[in-house]
N, CA, C and O atoms as CSV, one atom per row, in Angstrom:
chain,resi,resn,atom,element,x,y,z
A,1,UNK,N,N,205.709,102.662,-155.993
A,1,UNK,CA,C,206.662,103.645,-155.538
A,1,UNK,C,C,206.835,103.499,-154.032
A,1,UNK,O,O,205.777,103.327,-153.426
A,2,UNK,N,N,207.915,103.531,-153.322
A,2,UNK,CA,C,208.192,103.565,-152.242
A,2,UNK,C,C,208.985,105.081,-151.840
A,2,UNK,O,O,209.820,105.750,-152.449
A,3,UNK,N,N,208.232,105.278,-150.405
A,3,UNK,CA,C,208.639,106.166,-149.162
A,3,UNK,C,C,209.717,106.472,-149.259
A,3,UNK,O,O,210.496,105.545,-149.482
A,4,UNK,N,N,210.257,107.769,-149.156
A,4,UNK,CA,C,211.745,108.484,-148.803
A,4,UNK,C,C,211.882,107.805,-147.688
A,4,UNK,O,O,212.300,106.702,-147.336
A,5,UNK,N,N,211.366,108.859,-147.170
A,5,UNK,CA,C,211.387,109.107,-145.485
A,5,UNK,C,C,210.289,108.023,-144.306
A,5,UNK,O,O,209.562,107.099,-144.673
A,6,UNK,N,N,210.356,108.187,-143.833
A,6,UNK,CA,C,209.700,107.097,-142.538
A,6,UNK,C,C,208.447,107.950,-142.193
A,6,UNK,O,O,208.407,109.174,-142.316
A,7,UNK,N,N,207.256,107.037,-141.672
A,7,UNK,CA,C,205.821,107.939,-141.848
A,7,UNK,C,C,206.174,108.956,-140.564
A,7,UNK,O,O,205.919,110.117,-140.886
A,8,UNK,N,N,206.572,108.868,-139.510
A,8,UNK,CA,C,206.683,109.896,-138.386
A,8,UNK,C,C,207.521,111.042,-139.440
A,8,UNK,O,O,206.965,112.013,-139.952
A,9,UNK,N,N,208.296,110.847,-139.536
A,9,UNK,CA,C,208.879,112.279,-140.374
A,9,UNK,C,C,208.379,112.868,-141.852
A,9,UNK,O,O,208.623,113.853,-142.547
A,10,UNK,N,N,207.388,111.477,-141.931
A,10,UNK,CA,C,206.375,112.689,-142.766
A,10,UNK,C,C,205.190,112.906,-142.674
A,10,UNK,O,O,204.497,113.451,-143.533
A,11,UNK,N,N,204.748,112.397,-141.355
A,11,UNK,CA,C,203.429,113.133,-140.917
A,11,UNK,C,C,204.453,114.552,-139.926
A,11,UNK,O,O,204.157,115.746,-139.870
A,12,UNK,N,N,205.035,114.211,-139.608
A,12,UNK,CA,C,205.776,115.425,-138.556
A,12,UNK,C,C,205.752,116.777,-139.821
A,12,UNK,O,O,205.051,117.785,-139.917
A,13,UNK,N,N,206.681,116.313,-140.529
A,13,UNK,CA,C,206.838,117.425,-141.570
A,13,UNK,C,C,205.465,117.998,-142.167
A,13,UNK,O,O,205.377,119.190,-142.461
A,14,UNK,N,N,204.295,117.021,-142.353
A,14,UNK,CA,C,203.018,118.076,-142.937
A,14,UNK,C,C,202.279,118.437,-141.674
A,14,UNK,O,O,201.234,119.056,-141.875
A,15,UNK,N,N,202.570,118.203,-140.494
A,15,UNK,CA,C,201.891,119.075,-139.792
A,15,UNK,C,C,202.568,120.372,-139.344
A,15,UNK,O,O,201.918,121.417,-139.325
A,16,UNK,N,N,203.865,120.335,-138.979
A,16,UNK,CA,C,204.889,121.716,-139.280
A,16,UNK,C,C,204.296,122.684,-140.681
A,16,UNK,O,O,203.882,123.836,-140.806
A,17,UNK,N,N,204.450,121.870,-141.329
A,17,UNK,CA,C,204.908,122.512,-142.522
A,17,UNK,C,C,203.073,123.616,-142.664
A,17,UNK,O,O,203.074,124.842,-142.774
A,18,UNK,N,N,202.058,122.947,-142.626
A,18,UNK,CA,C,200.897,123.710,-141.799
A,18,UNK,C,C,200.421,124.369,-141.516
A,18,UNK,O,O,199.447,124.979,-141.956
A,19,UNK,N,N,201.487,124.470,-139.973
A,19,UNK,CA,C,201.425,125.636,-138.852
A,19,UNK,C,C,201.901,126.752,-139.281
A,19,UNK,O,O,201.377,127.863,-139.192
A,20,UNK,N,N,203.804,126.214,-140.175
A,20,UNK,CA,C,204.121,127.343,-140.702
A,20,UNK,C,C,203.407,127.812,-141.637
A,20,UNK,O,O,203.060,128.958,-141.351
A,21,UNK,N,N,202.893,127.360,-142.951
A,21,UNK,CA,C,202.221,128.456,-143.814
A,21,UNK,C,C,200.980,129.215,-143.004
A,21,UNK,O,O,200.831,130.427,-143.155
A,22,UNK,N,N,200.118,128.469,-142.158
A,22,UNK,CA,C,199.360,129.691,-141.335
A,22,UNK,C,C,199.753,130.978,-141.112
A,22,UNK,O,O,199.236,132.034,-141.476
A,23,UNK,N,N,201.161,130.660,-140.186
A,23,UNK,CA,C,201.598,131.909,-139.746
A,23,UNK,C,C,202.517,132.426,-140.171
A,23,UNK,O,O,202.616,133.542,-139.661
A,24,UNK,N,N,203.396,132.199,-140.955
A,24,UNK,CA,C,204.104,132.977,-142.382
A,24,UNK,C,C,203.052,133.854,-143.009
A,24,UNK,O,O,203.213,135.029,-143.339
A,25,UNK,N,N,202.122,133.248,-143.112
A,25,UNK,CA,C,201.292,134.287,-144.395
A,25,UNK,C,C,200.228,135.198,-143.803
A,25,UNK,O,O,199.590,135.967,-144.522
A,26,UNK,N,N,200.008,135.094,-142.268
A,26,UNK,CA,C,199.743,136.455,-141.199
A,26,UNK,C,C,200.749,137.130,-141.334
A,26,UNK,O,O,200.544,138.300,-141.656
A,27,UNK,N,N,201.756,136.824,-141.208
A,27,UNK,CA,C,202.767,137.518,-140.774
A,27,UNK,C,C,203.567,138.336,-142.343
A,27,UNK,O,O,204.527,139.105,-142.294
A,28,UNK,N,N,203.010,137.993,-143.328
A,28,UNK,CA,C,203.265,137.958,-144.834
A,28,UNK,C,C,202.383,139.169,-144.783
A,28,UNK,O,O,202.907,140.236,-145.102
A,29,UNK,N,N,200.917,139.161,-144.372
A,29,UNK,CA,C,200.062,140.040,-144.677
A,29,UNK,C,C,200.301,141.208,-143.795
A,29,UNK,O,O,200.543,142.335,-144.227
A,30,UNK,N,N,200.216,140.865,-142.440
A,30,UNK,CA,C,200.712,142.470,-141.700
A,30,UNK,C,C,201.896,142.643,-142.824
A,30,UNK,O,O,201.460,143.159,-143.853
A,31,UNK,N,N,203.292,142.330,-142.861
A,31,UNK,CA,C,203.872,143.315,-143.804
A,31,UNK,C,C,203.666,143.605,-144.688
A,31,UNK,O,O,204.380,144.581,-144.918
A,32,UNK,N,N,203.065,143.387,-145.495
A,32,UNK,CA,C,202.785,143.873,-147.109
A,32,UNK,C,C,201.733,144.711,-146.279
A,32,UNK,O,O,202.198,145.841,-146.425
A,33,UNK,N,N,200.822,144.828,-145.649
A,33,UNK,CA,C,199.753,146.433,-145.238
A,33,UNK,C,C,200.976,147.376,-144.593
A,33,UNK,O,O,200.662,148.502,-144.981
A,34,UNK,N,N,201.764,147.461,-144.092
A,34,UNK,CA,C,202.974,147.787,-143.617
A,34,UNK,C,C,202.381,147.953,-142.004
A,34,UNK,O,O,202.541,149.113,-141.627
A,35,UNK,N,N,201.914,147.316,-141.249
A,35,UNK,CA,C,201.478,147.598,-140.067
A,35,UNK,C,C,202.171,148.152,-139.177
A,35,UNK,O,O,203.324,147.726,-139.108
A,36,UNK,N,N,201.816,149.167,-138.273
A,36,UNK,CA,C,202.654,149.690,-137.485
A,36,UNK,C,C,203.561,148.985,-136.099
A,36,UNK,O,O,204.543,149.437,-135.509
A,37,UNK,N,N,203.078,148.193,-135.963
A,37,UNK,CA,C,203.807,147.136,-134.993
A,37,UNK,C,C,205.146,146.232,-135.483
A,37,UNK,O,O,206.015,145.663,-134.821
A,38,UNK,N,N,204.938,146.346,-136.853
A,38,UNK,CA,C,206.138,145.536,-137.539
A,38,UNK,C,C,206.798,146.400,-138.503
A,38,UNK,O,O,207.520,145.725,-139.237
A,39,UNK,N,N,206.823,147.697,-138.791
A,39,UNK,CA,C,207.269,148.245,-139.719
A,39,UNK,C,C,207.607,149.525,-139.327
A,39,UNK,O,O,208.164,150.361,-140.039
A,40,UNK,N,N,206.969,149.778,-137.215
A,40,UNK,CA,C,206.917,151.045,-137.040
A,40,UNK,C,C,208.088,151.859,-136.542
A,40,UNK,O,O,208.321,153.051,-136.741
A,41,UNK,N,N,208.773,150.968,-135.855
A,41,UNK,CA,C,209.958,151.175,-134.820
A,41,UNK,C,C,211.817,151.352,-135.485
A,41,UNK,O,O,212.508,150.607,-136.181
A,42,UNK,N,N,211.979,152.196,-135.083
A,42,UNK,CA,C,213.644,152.459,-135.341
A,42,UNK,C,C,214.702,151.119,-136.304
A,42,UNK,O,O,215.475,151.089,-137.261
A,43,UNK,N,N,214.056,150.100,-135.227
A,43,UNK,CA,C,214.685,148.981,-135.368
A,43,UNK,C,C,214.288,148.485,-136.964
A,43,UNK,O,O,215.095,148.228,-137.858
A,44,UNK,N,N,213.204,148.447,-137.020
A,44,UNK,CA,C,212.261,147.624,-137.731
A,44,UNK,C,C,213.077,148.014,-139.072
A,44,UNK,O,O,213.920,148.885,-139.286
A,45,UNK,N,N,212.468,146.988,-139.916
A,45,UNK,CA,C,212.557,147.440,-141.767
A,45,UNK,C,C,211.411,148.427,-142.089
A,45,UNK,O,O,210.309,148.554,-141.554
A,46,UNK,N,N,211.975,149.076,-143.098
A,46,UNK,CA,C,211.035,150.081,-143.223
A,46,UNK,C,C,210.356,149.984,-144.865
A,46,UNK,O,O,209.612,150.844,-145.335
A,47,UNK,N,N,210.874,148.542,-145.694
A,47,UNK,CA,C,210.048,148.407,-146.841
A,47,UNK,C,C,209.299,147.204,-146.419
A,47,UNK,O,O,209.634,146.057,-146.713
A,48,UNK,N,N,207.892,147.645,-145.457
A,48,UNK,CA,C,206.924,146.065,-145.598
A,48,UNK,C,C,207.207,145.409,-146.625
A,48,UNK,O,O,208.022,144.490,-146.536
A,49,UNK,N,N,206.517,145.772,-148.014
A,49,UNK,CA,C,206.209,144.915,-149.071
A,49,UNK,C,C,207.263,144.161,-149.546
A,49,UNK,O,O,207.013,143.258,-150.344
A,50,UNK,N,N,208.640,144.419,-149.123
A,50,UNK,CA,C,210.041,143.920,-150.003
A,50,UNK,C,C,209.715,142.394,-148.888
A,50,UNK,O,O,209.382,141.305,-149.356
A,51,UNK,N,N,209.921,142.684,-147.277
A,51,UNK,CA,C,209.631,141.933,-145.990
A,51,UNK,C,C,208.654,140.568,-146.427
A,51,UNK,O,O,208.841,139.374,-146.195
A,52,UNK,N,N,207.733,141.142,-147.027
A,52,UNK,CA,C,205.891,140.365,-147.386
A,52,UNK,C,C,207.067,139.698,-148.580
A,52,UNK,O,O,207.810,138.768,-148.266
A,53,UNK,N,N,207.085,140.242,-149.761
A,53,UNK,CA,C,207.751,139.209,-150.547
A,53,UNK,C,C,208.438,138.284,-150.189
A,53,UNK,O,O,208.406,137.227,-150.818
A,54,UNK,N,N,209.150,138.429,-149.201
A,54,UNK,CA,C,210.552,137.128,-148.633
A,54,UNK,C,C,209.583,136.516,-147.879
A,54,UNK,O,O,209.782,135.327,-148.124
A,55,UNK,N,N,209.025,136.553,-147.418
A,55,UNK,CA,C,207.749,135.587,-146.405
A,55,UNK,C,C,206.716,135.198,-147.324
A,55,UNK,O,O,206.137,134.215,-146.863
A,56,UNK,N,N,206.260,135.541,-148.384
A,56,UNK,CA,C,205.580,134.571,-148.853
A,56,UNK,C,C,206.444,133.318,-149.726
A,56,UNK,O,O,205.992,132.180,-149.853
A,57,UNK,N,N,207.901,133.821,-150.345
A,57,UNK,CA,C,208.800,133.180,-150.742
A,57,UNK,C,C,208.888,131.948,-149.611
A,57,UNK,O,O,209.052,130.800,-150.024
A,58,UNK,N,N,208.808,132.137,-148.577
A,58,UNK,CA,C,209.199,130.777,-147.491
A,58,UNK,C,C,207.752,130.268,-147.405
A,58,UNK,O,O,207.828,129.065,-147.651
A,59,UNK,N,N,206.390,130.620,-147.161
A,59,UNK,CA,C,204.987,129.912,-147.707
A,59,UNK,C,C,204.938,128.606,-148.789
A,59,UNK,O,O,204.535,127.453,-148.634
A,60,UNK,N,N,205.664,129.464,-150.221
A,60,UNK,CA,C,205.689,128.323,-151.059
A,60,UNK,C,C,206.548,127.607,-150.987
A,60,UNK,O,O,206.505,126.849,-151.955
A,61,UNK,N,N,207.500,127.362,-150.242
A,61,UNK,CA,C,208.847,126.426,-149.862
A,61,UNK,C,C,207.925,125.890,-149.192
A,61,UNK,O,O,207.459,124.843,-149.641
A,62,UNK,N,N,207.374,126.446,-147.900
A,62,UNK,CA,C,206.822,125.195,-147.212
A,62,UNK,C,C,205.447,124.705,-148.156
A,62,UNK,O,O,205.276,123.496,-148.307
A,63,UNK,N,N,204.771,125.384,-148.593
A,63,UNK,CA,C,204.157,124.739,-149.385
A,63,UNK,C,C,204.463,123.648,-150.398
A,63,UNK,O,O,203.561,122.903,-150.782
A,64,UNK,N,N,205.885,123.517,-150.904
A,64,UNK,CA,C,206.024,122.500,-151.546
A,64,UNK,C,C,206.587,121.090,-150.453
A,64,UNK,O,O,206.596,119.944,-150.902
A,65,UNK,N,N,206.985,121.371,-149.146
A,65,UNK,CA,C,207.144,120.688,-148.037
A,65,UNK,C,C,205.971,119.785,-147.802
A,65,UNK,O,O,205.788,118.577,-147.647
A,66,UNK,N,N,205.312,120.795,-147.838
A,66,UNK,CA,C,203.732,119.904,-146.908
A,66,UNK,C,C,203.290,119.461,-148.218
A,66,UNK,O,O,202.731,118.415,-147.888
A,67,UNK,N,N,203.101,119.568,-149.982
A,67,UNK,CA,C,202.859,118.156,-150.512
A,67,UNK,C,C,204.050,117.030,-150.803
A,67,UNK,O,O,203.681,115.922,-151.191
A,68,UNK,N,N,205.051,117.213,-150.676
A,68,UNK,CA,C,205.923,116.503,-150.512
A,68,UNK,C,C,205.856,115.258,-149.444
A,68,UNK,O,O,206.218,114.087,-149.562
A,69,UNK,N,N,205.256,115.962,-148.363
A,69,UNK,CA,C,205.338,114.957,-147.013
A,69,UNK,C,C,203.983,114.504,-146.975
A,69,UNK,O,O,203.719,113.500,-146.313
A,70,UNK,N,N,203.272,114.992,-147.473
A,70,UNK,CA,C,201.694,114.566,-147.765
A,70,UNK,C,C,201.937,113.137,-148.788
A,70,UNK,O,O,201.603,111.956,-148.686
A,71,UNK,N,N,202.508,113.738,-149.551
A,71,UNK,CA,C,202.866,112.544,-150.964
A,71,UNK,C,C,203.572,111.324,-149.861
A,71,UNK,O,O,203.326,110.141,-150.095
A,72,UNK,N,N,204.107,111.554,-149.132
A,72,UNK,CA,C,205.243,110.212,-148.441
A,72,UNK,C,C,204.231,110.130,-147.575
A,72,UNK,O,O,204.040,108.927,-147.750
A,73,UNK,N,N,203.163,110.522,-146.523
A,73,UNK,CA,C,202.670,109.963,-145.418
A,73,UNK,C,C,201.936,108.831,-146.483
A,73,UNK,O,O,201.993,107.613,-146.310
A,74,UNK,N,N,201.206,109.537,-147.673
A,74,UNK,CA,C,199.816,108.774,-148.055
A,74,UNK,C,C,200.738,106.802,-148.914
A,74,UNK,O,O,200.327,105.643,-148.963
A,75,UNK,N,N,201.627,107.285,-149.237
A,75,UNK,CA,C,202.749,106.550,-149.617
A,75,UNK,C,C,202.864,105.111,-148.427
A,75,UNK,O,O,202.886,103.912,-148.702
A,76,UNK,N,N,202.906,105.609,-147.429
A,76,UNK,CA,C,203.157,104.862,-146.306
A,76,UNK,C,C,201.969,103.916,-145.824
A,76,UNK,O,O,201.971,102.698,-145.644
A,77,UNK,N,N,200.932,104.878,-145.670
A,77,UNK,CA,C,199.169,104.270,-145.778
A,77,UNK,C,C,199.083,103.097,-146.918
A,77,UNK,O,O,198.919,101.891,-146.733
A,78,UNK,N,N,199.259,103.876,-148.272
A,78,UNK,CA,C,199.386,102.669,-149.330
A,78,UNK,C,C,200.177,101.407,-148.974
A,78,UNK,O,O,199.725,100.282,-149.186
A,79,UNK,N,N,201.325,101.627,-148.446
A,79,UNK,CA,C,202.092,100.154,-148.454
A,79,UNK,C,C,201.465,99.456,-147.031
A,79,UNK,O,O,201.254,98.248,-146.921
A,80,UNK,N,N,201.184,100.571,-145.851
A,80,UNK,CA,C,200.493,99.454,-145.243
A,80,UNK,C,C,199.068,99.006,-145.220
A,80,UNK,O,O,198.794,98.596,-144.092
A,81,UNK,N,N,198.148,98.938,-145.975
A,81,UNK,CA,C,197.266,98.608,-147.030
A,81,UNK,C,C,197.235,97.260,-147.545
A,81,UNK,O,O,196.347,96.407,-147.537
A,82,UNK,N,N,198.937,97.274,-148.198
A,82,UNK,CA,C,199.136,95.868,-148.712
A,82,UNK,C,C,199.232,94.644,-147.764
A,82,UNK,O,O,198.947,93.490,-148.081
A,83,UNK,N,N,199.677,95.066,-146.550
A,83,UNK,CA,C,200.194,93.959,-145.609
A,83,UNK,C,C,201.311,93.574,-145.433
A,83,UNK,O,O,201.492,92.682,-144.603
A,84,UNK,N,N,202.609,94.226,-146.291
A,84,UNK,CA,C,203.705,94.539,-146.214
A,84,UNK,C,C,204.140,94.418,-144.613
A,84,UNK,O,O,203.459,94.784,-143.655
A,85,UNK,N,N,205.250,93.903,-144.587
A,85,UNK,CA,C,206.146,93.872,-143.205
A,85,UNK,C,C,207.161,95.041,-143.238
A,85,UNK,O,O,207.887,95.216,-144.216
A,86,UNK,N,N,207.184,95.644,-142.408
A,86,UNK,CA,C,207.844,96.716,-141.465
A,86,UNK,C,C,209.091,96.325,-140.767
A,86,UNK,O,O,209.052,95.903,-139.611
A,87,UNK,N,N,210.342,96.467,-141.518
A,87,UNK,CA,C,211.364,96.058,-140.189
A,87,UNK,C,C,211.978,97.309,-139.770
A,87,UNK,O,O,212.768,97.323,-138.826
């Protein structure tokens, strides 16, 4: 099987992809507790848990990102393994 994408854009993409589920799913958890810093103010939304649902919804997007790009970096390792030429 061969690589979509080129190994920089898919090591780029699983280390993004990463950072974001780290902090999507802080940011997933203050809203679903409905914390007062994010849920408290005029401005703010006032259903955390609806908030927490749509943010963990983008977790498993990137979660299917980062094995996706995991699958193409290790992809890339494999072919250069073989000794394959690179143009």
């Amino acid at each position: 099987m061969k690589p979509i994408v080129s190994a920089v854009q898919a090591w780029s993409c699983f280390v993004i992809s990463c950072f974001a589920i780290v902090i999507l799913s802080v940011l997933g958890i203050l809203f679903r507790g409905n914390h007062p810093e994010l849920v408290g103010g005029e401005e703010d939304p006032e259903d955390g848990p609806a908030v927490a649902a749509t943010v963990f919804t983008a977790v498993i997007i990137y979660a299917g990102f980062l094995i996706f790009c995991g699958f193409q970096g290790l992809l890339h390792i494999r072919e250069n393994r073989r000794g394959s030429i690179a143009l």
